[in-house]
C-alpha positions as CSV (number, residue, x, y, z in Angstrom):
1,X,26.8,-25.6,101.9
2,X,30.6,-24.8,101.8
3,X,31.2,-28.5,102.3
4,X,29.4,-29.8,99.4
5,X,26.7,-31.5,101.5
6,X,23.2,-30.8,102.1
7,X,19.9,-31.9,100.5
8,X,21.4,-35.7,100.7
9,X,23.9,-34.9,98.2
10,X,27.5,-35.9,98.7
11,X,30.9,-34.6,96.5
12,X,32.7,-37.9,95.7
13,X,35.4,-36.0,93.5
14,X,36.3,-33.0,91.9
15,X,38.4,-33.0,88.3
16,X,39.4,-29.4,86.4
17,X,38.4,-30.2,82.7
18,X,39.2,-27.0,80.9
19,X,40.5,-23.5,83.0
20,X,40.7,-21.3,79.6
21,X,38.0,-18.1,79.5
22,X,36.7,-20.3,82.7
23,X,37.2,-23.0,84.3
24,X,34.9,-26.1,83.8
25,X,34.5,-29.2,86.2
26,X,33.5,-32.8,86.6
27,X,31.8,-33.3,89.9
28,X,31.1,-37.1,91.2
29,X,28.4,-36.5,93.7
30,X,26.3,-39.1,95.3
31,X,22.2,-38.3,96.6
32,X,21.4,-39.9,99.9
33,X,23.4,-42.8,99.4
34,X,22.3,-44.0,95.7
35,X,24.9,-44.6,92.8
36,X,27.7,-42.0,92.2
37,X,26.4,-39.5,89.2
38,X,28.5,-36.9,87.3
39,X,28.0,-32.9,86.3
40,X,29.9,-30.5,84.6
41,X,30.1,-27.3,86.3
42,X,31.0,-23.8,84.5
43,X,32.5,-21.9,87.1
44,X,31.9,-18.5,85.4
45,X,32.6,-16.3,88.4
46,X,30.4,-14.4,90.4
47,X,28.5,-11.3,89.0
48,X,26.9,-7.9,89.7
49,X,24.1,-6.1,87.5
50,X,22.6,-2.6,87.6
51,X,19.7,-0.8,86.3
52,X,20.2,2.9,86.1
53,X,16.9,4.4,86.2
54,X,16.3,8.3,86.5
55,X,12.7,9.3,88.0
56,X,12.1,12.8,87.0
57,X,12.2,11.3,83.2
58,X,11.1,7.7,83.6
59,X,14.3,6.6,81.9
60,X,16.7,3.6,82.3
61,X,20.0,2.9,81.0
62,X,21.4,-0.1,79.2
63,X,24.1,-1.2,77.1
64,X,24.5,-3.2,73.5
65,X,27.3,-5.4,73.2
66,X,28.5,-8.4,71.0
67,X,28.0,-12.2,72.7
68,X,29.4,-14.7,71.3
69,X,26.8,-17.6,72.6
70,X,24.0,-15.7,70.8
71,X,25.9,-16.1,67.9
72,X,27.1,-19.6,68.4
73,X,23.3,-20.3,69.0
74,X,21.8,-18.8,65.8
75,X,20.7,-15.5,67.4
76,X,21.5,-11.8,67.1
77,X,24.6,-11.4,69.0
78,X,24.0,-7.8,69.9
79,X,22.8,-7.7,73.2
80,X,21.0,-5.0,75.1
81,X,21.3,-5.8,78.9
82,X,21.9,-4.2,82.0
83,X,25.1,-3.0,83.0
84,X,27.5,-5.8,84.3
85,X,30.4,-7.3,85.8
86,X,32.8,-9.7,87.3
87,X,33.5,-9.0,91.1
88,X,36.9,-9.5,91.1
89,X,38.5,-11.0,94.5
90,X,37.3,-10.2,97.5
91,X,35.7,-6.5,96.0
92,X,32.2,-5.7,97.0
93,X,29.4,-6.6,94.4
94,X,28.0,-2.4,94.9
95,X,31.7,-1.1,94.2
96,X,31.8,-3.1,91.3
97,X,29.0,-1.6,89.6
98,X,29.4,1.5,90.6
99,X,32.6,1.2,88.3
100,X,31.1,-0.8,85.7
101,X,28.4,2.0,85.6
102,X,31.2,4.7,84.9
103,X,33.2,2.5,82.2
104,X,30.6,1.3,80.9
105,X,28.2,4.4,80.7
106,X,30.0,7.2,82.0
107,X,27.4,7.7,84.9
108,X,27.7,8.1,88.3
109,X,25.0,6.4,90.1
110,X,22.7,7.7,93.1
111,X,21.0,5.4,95.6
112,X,22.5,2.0,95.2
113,X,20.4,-0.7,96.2
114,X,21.2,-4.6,96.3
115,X,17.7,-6.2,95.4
116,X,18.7,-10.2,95.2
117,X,21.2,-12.5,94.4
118,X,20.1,-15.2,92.6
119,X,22.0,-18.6,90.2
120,X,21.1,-17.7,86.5
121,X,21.5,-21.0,85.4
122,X,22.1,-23.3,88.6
123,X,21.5,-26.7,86.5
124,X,25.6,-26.2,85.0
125,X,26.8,-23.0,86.2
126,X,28.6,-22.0,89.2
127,X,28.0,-18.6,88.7
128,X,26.1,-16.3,91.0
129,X,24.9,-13.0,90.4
130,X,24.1,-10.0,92.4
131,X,21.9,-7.3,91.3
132,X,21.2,-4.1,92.0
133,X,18.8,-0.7,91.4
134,X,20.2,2.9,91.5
135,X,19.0,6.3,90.2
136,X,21.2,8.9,87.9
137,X,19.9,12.2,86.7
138,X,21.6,14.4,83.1
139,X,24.1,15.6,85.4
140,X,25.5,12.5,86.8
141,X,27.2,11.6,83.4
142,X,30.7,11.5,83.2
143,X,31.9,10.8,80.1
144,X,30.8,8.7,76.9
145,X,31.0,5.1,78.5
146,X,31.4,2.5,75.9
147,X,33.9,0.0,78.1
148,X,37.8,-0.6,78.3
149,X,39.3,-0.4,75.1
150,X,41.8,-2.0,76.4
151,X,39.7,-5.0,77.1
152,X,38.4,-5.2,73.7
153,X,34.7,-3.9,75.2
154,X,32.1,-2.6,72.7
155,X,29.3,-1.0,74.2
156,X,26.6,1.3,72.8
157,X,25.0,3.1,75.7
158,X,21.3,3.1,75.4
159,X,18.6,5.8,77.3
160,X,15.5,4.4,77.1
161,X,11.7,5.3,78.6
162,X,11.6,2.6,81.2
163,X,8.0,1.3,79.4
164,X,9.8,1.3,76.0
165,X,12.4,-1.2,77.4
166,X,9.9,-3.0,78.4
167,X,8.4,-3.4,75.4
168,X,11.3,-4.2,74.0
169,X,11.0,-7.4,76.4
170,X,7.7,-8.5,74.9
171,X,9.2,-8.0,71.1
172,X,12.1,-10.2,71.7
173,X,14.8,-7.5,71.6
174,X,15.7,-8.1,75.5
175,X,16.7,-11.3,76.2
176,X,19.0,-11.0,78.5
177,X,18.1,-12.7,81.7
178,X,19.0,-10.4,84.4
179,X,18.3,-7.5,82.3
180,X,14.5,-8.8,81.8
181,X,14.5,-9.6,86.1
182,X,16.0,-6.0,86.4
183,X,12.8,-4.7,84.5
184,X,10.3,-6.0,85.8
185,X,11.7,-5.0,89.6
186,X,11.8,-1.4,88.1
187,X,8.3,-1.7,86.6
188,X,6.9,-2.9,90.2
189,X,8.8,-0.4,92.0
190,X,7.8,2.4,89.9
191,X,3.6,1.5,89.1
192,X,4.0,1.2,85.7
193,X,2.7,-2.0,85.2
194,X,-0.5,-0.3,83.8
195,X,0.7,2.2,82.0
């Protein structure tokens, strides 16, 4: 609720610890009247995703690109996932993808649709993130993709058979999140589950 109450839980204070990359907050909050208790919040902004996904060939599209928490954790930090980004001020979630989908891998998409919108990681993240399904075909490519230079982005655009990404799943080479959600959506949608 907008007002920070609901489930018995009440905000007793608000302090900014950090407002670098993103901001991260203490919250005092009380639950139905017990003792005041305190969470960090990462308020990492508010998201939209899309899976490209062609139906004459059976073919989605992703993107590889460097993440720093893998790293930090141990892991890999090339990531394939589905194409992303931050909704910036009041812009819609579908008109943000539709421009991630062009910088990111030159493609124009067909047939947006919002599926859900869902809290990745509610237990210390603000964030909330909408995704979406669309179809592209050969011809709706634009350009290379690849990101914004000028932001630093480095993406490798992948095309991949939709059951090979989803394989890829199973063999621990997807394990982004959203992009594993976004699979499994397409895999219903499309009756592939027993293929």
């Amino acid at each position: 609720m907008a007002d920070g109450q609901g489930g018995g839980l009440r905000v007793l204070g608000r302090e900014t610890l950090s407002d670098g990359w993103f901001r991260l907050e203490k919250v005092v909050f009380s639950q139905e009247g017990g003792a005041p208790q305190q969470r960090e919040v990462y308020h990492n902004g508010t998201g939209a995703a899309v899976l490209p996904y062609d139906p004459a060939r059976r073919t989605v599209l992703l993107v590889r690109q460097p993440r720093i928490p893998a790293l930090v954790n141990g892991d890999d930090p090339m990531m394939v996932e589905a194409c992303a980004g931050m909704v910036e001020g009041g812009d819609d979630p579908g008109d943000t993808v539709l421009r991630e989908a062009v910088e990111e891998l030159g493609c124009r998409l067909r047939a947006l649709r919002k599926l859900f919108t869902l809290y990745p990681s509610p237990g210390s993240s603000a964030e909330r993130l909408h995704l979406f399904a669309a179809e592209y075909a050969p011809e709706d490519r634009t350009g290379p993709g690849g990101g914004l230079e000028g932001e630093g982005e480095r993406i490798e655009v992948l095309e991949l058979p939709l059951a090979r990404a989803w394989a890829m799943v199973g063999e621990g080479a997807i394990r982004d999140a959203k992009t594993v959600l976004l699979l499994q959506q397409a895999r219903m949608e499309h009756d592939l589950i027993s293929r």
